[in-house]
C-alpha positions as CSV (number, residue, x, y, z in Angstrom):
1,X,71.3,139.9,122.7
2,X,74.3,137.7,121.4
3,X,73.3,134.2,120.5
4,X,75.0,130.7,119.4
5,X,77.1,130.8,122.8
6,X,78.7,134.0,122.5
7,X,78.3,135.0,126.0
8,X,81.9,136.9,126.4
9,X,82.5,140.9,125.3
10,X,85.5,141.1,123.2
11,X,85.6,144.6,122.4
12,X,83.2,148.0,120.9
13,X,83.7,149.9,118.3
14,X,82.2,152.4,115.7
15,X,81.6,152.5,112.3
16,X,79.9,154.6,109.8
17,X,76.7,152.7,107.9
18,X,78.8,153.4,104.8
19,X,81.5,151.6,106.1
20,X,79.0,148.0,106.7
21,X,79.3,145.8,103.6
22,X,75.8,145.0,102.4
23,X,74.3,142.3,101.0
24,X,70.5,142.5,99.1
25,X,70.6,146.1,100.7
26,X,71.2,145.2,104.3
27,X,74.4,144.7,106.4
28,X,76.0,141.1,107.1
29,X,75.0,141.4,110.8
30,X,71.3,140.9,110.6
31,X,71.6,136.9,109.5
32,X,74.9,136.5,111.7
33,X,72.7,134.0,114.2
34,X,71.8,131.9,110.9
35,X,74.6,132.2,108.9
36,X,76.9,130.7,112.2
37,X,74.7,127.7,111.9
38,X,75.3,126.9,108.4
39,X,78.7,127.1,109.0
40,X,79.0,124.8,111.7
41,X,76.7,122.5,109.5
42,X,78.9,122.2,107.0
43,X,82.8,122.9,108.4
44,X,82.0,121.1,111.9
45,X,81.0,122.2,115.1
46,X,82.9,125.2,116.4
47,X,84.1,126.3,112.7
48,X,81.9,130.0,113.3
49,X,83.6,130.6,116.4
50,X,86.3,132.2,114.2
51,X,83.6,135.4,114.2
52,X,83.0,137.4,116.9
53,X,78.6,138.3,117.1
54,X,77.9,141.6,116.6
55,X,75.1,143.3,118.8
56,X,74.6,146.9,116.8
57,X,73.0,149.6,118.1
58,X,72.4,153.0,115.9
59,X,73.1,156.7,117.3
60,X,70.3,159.0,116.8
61,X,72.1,160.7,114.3
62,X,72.0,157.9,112.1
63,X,75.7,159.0,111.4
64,X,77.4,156.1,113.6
65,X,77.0,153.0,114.4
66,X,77.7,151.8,117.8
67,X,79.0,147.6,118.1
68,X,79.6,145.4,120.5
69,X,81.4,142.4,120.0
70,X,81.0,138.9,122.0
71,X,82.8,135.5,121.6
72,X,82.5,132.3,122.9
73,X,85.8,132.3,124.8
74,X,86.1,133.2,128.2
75,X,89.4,134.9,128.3
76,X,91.3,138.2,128.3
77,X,90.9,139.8,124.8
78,X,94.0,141.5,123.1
79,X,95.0,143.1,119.8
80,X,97.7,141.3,117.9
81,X,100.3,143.9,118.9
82,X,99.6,143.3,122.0
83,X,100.9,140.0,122.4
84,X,103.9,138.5,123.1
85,X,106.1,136.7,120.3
86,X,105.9,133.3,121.4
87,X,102.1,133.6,122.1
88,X,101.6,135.5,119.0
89,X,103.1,132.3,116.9
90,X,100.1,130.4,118.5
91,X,97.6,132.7,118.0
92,X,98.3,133.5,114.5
93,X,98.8,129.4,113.4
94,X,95.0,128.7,115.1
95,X,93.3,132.0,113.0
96,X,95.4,130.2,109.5
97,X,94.0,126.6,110.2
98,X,90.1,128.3,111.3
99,X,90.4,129.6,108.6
100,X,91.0,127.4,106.4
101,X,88.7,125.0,107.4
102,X,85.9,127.6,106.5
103,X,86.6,126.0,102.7
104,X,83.5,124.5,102.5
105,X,81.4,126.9,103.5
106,X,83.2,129.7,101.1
107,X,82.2,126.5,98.3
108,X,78.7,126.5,99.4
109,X,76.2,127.5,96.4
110,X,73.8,129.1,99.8
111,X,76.0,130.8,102.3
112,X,79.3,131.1,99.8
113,X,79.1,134.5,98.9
114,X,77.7,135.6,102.1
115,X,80.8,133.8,103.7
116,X,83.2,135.4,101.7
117,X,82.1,139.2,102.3
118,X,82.0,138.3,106.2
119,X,85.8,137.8,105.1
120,X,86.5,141.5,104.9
121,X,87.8,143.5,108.0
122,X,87.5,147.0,108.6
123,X,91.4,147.1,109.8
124,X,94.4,145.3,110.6
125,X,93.3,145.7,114.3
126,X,90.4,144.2,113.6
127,X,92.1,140.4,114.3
128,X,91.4,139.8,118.5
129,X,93.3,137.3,120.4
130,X,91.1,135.9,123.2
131,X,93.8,133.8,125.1
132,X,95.4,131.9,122.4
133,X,92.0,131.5,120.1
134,X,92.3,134.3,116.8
135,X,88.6,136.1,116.8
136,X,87.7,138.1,113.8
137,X,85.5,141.4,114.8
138,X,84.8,144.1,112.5
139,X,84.5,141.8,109.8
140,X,81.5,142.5,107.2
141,X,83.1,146.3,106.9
142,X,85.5,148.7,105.2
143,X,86.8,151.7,104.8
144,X,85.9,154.1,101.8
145,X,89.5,153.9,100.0
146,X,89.3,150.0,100.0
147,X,86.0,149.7,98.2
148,X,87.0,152.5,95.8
149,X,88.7,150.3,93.2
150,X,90.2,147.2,92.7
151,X,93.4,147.8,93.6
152,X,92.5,149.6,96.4
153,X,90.9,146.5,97.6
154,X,93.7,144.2,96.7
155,X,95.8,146.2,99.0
156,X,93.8,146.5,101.8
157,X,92.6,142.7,102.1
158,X,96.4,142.2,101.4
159,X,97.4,144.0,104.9
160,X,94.4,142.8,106.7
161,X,93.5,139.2,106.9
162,X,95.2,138.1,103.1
163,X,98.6,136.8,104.7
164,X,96.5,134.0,106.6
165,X,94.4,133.2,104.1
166,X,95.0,129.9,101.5
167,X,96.2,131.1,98.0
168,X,93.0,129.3,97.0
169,X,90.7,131.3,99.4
170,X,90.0,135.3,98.8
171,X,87.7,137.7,100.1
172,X,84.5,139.3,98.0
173,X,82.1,142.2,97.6
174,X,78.7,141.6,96.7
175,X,78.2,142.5,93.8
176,X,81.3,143.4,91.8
177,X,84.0,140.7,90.6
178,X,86.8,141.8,93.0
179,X,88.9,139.1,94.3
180,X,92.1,138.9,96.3
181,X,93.9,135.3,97.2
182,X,95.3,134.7,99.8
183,X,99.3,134.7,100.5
184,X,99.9,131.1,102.0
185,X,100.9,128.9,98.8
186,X,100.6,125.2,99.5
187,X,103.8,123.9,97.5
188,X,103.3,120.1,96.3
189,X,106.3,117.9,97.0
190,X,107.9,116.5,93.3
191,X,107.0,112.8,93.0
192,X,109.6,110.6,91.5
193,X,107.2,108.4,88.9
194,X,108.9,105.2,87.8
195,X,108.6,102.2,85.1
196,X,106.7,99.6,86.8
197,X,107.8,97.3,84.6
198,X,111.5,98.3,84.8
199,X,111.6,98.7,88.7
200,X,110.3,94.8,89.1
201,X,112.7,93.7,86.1
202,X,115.6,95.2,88.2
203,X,114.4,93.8,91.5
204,X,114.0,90.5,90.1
205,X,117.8,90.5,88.6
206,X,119.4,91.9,91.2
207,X,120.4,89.4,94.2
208,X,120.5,90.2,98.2
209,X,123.7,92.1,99.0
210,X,124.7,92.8,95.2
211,X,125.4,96.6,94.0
212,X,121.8,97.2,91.5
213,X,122.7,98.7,88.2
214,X,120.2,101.7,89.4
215,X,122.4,103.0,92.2
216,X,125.6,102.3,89.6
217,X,123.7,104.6,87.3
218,X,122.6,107.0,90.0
219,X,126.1,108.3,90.9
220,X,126.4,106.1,94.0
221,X,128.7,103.4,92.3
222,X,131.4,104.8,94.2
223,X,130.2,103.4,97.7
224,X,130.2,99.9,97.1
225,X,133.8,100.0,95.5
226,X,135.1,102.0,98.0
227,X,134.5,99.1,100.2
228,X,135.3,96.4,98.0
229,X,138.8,98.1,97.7
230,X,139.0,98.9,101.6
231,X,138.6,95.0,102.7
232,X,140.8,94.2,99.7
233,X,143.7,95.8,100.7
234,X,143.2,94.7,104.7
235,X,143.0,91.0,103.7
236,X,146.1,90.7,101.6
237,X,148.2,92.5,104.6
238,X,147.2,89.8,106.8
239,X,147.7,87.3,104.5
240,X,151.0,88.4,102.7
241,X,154.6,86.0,104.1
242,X,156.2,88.3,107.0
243,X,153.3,90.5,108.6
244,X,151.8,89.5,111.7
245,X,154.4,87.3,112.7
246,X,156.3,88.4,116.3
247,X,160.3,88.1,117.1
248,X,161.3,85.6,119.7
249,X,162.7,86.5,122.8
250,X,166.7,86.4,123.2
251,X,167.8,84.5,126.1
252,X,169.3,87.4,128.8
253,X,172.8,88.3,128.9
254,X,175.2,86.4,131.4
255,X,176.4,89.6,133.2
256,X,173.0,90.5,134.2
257,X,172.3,86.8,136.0
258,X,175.6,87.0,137.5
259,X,174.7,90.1,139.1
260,X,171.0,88.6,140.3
261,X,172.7,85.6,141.8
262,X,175.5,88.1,143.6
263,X,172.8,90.4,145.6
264,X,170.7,87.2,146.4
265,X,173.2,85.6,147.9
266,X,174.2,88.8,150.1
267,X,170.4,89.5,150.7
268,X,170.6,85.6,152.3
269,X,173.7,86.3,154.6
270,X,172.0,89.4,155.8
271,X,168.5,87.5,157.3
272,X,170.8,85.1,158.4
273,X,172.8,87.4,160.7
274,X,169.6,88.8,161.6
275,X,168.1,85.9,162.4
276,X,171.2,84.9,164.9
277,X,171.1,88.5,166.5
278,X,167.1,87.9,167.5
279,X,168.1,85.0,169.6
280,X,170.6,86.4,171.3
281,X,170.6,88.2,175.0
282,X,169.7,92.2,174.8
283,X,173.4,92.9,176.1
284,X,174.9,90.4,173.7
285,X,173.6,91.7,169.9
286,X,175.9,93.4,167.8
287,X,175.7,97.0,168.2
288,X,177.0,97.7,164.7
289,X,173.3,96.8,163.6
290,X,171.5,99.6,165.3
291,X,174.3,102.0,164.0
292,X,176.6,102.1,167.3
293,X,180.6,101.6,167.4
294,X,181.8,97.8,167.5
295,X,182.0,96.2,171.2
296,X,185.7,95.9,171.0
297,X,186.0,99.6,171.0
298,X,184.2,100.7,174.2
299,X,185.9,97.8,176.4
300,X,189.2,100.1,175.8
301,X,187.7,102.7,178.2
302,X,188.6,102.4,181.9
303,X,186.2,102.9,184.4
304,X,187.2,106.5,185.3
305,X,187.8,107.5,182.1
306,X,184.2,106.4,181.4
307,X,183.0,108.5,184.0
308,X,184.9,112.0,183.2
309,X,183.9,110.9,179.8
310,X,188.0,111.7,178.5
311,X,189.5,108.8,176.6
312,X,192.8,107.6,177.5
């Protein structure tokens, strides 16, 4: 029965006993339970979990053996190329920092070497994804070509679990002096080192808001003067005789205020009239100012005539 709180199949599969990597003559499998511990002892709690528990069970032939493989997550196990591509990103970063943080244990003068063969995985299917945690099954095993030479090996581990591993990190075989590193190189950022001495000397000499001979030496002279010339050439425009300084207003030509006073005055003589007409009787207002004929030229119309409507 599976132990250390791996309650949760994964997956079954079969192997040859050749195919089980051995270590003092037996397979990995038989000290899983302990070696889990040890890792959690020295990587932190949860660091094994990485390693699915295998529960092995021998046909009668002896010529297969029969594996089942449980986890401690409760979720639905898939094979890599099963997965989406966004959930694959996920999957894959949380199997590169597990393992990595199996470091210590891979340094560990007890369970190093035992760490390192658990390492090896039978295939490139061999990598689970259990919701969006990475489980390693089938590990402890491989096939005939890849523990046939050293290059054979190199290859394999290569295509398998190498391209997560740390460059500083590899795989081994108990027993022979086969190693392949891992793919993920950890490139150190360049660090500028600088005179003590001559940085303080420089920050010492050089005043707030002043250009430092460093950044004149750097290339970056070109900034401050760039400025210096800008406000330069800005303040001698406003100060030079003749710039900034606005044209008076001419007084307006005579023909134009003769012209204002004209239409004032008839605008006057009109709301006077108008003002005369309002007081005025209904039958007494000028009917020129609604648009009719003057009142002189309908008294001309006799009284008969004005009925036929035919002027005389």
């Amino acid at each position: 029965m599976p132990g250390s709180g791996n309650f949760f199949f994964v997956r079954s599969t079969k192997l040859k006993p050749s195919e089980v990597v051995l270590l003092d003559g037996k397979p990995l499998w038989n000290v899983s339970v302990a070696t889990f511990a040890r890792i959690d002892e020295i990587c932190g709690e949860g660091a094994s979990r990485i390693f699915a528990e295998p529960n092995v069970k021998n046909q009668d032939d002896g010529g297969t053996v029969n594996v089942a493989w449980f986890g401690s997550y409760d979720d639905d196990p898939r094979e890599l190329g099963m997965v989406d591509r966004a959930k694959l990103l996920r999957v894959e970063e949380d199997l590169t920092q597990k393992l990595a943080a199996l470091r210590p244990a891979l340094l560990d003068s007890e369970i190093g070497g035992r760490v390192a063969a658990m390492l090896n995985l039978f295939d490139q299917n061999s990598i689970m994804a259990v919701g969006e945690h990475a489980v390693l099954t089938n590990w402890g095993a491989l096939p005939h070509d890849a523990m046939a030479s050293q290059a054979g090996y190199s290859h394999h581990v290569g295509a398998t679990i190498g391209r997560f591993l740390r460059a500083d990190m590899s795989p081994g075989l108990p027993g022979r002096a086969w190693a392949a590193t891992g793919g993920i190189e950890t490139v150190p950022q360049p660090q500028r080192r600088e005179d003590p001495i001559q940085s303080k000397s420089a920050a010492r000499l050089v005043p707030t808001g002043a250009v430092s001979p460093v950044s004149l030496r750097s290339g970056k002279w070109w900034i401050p003067a760039s400025l210096i010339a800008l406000f330069g050439a800005i303040l001698t425009y406003v100060c030079w005789p003749g710039n900034l300084v606005y044209e008076k207003e001419g007084p307006p030509e005579a023909g134009i205020l003769s012209q204002l006073a004209s239409t004032n005055e008839a605008l006057a003589k009109d709301i006077a009239t108008l003002k005369r007409e309002v007081s005025k009787d209904s039958c007494e207002l000028d009917p020129t100012l609604v648009g009719l004929p003057p009142r002189d030229a309908t008294s001309l119309q006799s009284p008969a005539d004005a009925g036929t409507g035919v002027a005389k």
